[in-house]
C-alpha positions in Angstrom: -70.0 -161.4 128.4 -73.5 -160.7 128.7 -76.3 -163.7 130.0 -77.7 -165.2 126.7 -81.4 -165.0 126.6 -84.4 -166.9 127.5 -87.3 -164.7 126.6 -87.0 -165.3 123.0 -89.2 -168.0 120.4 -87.6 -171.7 120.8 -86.5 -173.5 118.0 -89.0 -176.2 119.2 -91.5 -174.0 118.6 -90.9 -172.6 115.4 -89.3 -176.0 113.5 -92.6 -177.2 112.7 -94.3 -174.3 110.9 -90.5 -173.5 109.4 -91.0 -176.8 107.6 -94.4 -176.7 106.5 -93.6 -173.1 105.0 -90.4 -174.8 103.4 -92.9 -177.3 101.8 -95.3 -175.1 100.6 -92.7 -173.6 98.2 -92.8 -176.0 95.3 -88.7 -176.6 94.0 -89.4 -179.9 91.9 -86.6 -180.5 90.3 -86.6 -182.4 87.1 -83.5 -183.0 86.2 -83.5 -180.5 83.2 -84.3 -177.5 84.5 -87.7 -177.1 83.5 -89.0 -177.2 86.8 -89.4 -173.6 89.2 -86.2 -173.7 90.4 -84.8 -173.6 94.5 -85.2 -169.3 93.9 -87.9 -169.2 96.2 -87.0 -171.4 98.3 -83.8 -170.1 99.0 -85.1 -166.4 99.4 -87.4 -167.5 102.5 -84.1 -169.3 104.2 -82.1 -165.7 103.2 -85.2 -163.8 105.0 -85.3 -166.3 107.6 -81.5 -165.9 108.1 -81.7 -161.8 107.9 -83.9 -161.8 111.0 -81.7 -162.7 113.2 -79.0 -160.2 111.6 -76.9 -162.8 109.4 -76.4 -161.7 105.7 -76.5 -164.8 103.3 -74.5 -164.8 99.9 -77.0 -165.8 97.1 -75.4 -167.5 94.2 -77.2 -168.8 90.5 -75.9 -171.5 88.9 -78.2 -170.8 86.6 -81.7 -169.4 86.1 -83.9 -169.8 88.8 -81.0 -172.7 90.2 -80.2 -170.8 93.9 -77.8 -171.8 96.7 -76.8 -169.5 99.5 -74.0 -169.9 102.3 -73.1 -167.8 105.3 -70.7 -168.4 108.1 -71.6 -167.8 111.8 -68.8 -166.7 113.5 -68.1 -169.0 116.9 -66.4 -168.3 120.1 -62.9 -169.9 118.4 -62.5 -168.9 115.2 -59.4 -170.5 115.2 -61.1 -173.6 115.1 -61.6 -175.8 111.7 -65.2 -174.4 110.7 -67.7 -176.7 111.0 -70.3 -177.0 107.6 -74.2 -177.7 108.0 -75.6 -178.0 104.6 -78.9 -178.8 103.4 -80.8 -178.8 99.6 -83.6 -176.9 98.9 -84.7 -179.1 95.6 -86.9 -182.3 96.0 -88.2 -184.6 93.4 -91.1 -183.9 92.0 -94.7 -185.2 93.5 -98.3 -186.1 91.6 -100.9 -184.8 94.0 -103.5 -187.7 92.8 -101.2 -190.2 94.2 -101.4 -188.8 97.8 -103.4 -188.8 100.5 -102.9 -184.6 101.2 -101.5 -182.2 98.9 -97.7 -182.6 98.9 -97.1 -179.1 98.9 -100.3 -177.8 101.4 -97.6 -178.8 104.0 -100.4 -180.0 106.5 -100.1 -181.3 109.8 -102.2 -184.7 110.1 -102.3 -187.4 112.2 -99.2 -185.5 114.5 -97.1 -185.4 111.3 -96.1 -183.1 108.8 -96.6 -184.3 105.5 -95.7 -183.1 101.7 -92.7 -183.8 99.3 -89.2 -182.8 101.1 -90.4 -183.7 104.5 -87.9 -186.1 104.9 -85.6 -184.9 101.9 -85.0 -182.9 103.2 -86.5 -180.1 104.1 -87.5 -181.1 107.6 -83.6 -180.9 108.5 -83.4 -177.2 106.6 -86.2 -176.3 109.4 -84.4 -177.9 112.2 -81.2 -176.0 110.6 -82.8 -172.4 110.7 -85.4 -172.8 113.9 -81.9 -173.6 115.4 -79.7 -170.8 114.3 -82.3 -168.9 114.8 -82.8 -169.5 118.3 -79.2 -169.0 118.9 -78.8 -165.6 117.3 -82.0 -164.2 119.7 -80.6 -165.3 122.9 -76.6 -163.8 122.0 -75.2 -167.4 121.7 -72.8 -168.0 119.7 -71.3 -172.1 118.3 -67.9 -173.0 119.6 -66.7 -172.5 116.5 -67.7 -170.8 112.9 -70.8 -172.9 111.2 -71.3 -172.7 108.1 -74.4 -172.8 106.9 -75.6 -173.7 102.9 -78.2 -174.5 101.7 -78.2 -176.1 98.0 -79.9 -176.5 94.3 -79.8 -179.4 92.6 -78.7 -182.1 94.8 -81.9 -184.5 93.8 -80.0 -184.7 89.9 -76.3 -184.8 91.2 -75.6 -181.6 92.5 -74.1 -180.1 89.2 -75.6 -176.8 89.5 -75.8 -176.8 93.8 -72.6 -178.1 95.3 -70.6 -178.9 92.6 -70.7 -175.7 91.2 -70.1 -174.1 94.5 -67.2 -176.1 95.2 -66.0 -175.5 91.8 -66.8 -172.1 91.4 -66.8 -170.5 95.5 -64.6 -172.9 97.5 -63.4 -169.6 99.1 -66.9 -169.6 101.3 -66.1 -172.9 102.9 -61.9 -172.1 103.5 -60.8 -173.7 106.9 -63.7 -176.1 107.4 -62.8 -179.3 108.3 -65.9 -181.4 108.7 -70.0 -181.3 107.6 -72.8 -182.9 108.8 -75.8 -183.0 105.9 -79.3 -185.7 105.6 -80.0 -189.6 105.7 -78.4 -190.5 109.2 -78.8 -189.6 112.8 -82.4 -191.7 112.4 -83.8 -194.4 114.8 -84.5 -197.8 113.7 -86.1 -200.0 116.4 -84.5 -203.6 116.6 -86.6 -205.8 118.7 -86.5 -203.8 121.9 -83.7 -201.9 121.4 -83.9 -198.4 119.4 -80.7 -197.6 117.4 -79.5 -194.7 115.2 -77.8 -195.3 111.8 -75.1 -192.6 111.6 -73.7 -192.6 107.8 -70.6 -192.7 107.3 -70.0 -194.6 103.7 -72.1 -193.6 100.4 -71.8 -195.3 97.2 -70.6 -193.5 93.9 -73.4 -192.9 91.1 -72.4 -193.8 87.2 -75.7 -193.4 85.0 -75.2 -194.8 82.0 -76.6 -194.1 78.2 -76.2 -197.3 75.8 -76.4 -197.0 72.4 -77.0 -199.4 69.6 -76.5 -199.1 66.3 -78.4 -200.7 63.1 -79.6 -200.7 60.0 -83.0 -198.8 59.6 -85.4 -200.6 57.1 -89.3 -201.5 57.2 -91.0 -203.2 59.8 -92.3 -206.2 57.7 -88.5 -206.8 56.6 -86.7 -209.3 58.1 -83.3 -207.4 59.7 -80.6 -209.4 61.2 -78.8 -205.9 62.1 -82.1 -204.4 64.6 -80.7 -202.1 67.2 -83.5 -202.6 69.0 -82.7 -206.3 69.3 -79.1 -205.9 70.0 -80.2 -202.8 72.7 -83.0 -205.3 74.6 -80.7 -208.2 74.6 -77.3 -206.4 76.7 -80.3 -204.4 78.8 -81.7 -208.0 79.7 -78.2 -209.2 80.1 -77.6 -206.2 82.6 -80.5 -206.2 84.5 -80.4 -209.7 85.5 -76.9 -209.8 86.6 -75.8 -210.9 90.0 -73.7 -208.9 91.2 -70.9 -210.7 93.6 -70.9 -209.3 97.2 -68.4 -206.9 98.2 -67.7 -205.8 102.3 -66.7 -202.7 102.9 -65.5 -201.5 106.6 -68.2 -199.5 106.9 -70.8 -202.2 106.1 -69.0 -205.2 107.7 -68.8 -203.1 111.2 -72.8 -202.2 110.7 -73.8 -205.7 110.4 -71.5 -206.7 113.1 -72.9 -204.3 115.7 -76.0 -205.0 114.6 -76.1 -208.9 115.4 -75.4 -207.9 118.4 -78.0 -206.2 118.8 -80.5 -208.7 117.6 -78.4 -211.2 119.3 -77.5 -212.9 116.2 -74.2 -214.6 114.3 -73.8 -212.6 111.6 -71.9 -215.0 108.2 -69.7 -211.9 106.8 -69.4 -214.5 103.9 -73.7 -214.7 103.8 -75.1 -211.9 105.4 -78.8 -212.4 103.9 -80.2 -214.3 106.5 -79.3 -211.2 108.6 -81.1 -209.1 106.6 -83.7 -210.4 106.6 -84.5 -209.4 110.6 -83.8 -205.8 109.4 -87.1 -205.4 107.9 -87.7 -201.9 106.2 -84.1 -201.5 106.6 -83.0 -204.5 104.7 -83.6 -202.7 101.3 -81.1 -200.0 102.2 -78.7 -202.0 103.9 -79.0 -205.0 100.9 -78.3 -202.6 98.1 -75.1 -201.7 100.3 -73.5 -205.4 100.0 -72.4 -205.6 96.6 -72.5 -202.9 93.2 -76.0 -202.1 91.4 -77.0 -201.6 88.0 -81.0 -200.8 87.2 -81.8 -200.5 83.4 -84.3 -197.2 83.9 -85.7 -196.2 81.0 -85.6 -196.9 77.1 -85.4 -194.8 74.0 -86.4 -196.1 70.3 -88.0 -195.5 66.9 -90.8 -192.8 66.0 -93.1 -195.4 64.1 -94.8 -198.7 64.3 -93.4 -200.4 60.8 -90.0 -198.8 61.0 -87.3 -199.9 62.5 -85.2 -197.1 63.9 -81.3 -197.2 63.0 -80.4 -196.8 66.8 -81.9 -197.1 70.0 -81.1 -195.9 73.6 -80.8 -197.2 77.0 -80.1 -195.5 80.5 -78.7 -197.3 83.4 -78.4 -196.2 87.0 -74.9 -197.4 88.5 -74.3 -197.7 91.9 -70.7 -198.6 93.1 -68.9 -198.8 96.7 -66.0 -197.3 97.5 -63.1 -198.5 95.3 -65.1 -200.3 93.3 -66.0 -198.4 90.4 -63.5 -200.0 87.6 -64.8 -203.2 88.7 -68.5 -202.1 88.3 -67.3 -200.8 84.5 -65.9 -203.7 83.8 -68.1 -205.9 84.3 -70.5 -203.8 82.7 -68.5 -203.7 79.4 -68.3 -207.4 79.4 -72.3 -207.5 79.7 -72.9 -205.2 76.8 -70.5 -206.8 74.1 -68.4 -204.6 71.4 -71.0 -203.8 69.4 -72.9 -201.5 72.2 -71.4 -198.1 72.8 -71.4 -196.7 76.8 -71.9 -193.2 77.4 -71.3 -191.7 81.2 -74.5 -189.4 81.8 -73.8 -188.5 85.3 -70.8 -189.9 87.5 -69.8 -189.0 90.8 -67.6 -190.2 93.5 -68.2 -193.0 96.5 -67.2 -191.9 100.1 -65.9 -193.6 103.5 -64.9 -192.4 106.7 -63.9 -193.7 109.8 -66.4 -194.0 112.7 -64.7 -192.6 115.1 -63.0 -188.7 116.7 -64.0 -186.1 118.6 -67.1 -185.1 116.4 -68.4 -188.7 115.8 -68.3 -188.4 120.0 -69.8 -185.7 120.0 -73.1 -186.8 117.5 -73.5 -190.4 120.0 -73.4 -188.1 122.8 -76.0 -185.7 121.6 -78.5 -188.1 120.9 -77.7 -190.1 123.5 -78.7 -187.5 126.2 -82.3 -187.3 124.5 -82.5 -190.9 124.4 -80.4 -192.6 126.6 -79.7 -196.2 126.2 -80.0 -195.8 122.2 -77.1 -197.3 120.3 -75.6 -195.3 117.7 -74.3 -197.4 114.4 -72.2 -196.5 111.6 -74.0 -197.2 107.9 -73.5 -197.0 104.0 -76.2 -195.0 102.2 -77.0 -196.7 98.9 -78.1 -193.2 97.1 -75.4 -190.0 98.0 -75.5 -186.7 99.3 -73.7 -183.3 98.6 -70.9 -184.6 101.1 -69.5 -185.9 98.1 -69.0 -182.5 96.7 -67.6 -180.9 100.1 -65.1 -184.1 100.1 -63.2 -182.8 97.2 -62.4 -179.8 99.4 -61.3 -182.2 102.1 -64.1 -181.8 104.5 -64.9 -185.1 106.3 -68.7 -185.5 105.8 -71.4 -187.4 107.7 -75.2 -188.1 107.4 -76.9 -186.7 110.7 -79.6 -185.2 110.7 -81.4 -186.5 113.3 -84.5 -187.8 114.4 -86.4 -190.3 117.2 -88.7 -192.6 114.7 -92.4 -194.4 115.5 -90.8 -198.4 115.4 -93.6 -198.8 113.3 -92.7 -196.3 110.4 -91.0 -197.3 107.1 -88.8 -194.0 106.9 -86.8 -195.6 104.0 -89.9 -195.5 102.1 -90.6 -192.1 102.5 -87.4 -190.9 100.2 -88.9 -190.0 97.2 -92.0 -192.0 97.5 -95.9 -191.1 97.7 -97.6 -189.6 101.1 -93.7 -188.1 102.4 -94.2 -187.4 106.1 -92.1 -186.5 109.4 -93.4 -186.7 113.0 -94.3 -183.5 114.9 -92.2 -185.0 117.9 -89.5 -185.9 115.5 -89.0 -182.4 114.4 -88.4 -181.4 118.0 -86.4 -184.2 119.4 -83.8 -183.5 116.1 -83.7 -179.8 116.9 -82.6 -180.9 120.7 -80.4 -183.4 119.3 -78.8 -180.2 116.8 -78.7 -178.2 119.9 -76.3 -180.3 122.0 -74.5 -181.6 118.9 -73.8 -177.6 118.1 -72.9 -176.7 121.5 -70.0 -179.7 121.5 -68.6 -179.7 118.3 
């Protein structure tokens, strides 16, 4: 076997132009497909991929809604693949709300900034600057990756992953595990740095209610208003407590992580912990116990008419196990007389932290920051692990990166002036590098 090479590009030196290119391609997605679609997108990770001699299957869901996948053969192919999957959508951006452009993809400040920098195109880039890297210099993974990269996943992964799970399992037959976005991140804890590895996601249940009344004119008095009976159960929803629930994944987080602020953690009243979590008390809060958000409303076409129904959506979040519960309790909320209707429902997900690739991850990021701690965590949103879980691929959030203690990276999902470090970039494709090499 032939020396692998060493005169070739780095990935370290092409992730951060990779990135910006990435989010320079505008893939909004709004949720009903009149947005441009992950087509172009997907045909600069195909050309990106052809250059080093791999040949990517492009698949449509539908117009203009493009995922590819392609497997990189490894030393063992009689190894359990391993999958490496990224989405090439974001959610949309207003460019008066930033500070830059959020699709100029400049570098300011010693960061790259625009809308998919953290979500996610920025681990896409470290993704392809690492393949890349490997395929010039003859080296090839322990065992087959495969790579694919997704539409859709920022509105639920209907026309990305679950479609190719539904429709094109056969490109991901003998993969046993994934690695995808939202772990593998530093969070600094007093003087100690410490990487959230997910592990646990809650499931998604948007919700439309509908009520139904008895149209008339506005200077009438109605005792049958939807409008009424819709505000009153949304009111009712919206200010619900909702009980706390531990799951292992969460109780073994905040466990780890008093002792790494060197506090007693009350498994029974874990708020006070939170609150030494800072930014991270948002993600981790919403983690404790089910959600329901009342997000938008739909009524009436007219000032002095008062519309025969009237429309509500909900966004559901439940933990693992715990979606009948979440139902439940919603139906008692609402009352008989308002109908539920299930927009968009997907699963909740849990695995164990622990095995030979969870070593593997610690170790990796471990040997580019030594003395970090590596934690398990529950996402509050959800990723296209879901999907690949219904094929029986054990997934985890990892994609990696070394974090300024003084940057709210939580707030960066979806919100104004996105952003990733220069050095981030390049400590997460070293981090990929090792992780590859050891999986």
């Amino acid at each position: 076997m032939s020396e692998p090479r060493t005169d070739v590009p780095s990935a370290q030196d092409e992730v951060v132009e990779i990135c910006r290119d990435l989010i320079r391609i505008d893939s909004s997605n709004y949720g009903d497909d009149s947005g441009p679609g992950e087509r172009a997108a997907a045909e600069y990770v195909a050309e990106k991929l052809a250059e080093v001699g791999l040949e990517p299957a492009i698949f449509e869901s539908a117009d203009r809604r493009t995922s590819l996948v392609v497997r990189f053969e490894g030393e063992d192919t009689s190894r359990p693949g391993l999958l490496i999957h990224g989405h090439l959508d974001v959610v949309p951006a207003q460019a008066s709300d930033w500070t830059h452009d959020p699709f100029a993809g400049e570098v300011v400040d010693d960061c790259v900034w625009g809308r998919g920098a953290v979500d996610m195109k920025d681990m896409d880039a470290m993704v392809l600057a690492l393949v890349r890297q490997m395929r010039r210099e003859g080296r090839k993974p322990p065992r087959d990756l495969v790579l694919c990269f997704l539409a859709d996943e920022e509105a639920g992964g209907k026309l990305g992953a679950h479609w190719m799970v539904d429709n094109h399992a056969e490109h991901f037959e003998g993969v046993s595990e994934a690695i995808s976005e939202v772990g593998g991140f530093s969070f600094t804890a007093g003087s100690e740095r410490v990487y959230l590895l997910e592990t646990a996601q809650k499931g998604i249940h948007w919700l439309r209610l509908v009520a139904e009344g008895r149209a008339g004119h506005g200077s009438m008095v109605n005792d049958d208003n939807a409008v009424t009976a819709l505000a009153e159960a949304v009111a009712r929803v919206g200010r619900h407590e909702w009980p706390l629930r531990m799951t292992p994944t969460v109780e073994q987080f905040l466990q780890q992580m008093g002792d790494v602020l060197g506090i007693e953690v009350d498994l029974a009243d874990p708020e006070p912990a939170l609150a030494k979590l800072g930014n991270l008390a948002k993600i981790v809060g919403a983690t404790l116990r089910n959600t329901a958000n009342p997000t938008f409303l739909k009524a009436g076409y007219k000032h002095n008419v008062i519309p025969q129904s009237a429309e509500a959506f909900i966004d559901c979040r439940f933990l693992p196990g715990l979606e009948d519960e979440l139902l439940a309790t919603i139906d008692e909320l609402i009352g008989p007389d308002i109908r539920r209707e299930t927009v968009i429902q997907d699963i909740a997900y849990e695995t164990t932290f622990d095995g030979a690739l969870v070593d593997a991850m610690v170790a990796s990021l471990q040997a580019e920051d030594p003395g970090a701690r590596v934690v398990p965590y529950c996402l509050s949103g959800g990723t296209d692990n879901k999907s690949f879980s219904l094929l029986g691929i054990r997934g985890f959030g990892f994609s990696p990166l070394r974090l300024p203690a003084d940057l709210d990276f939580s707030g960066l999902f979806h919100g104004v002036d996105e952003r990733v470090p220069v050095e981030s970039l390049r400590f997460g494709v070293r981090v990929l590098d090792r992780f590859v090499g050891a999986s």
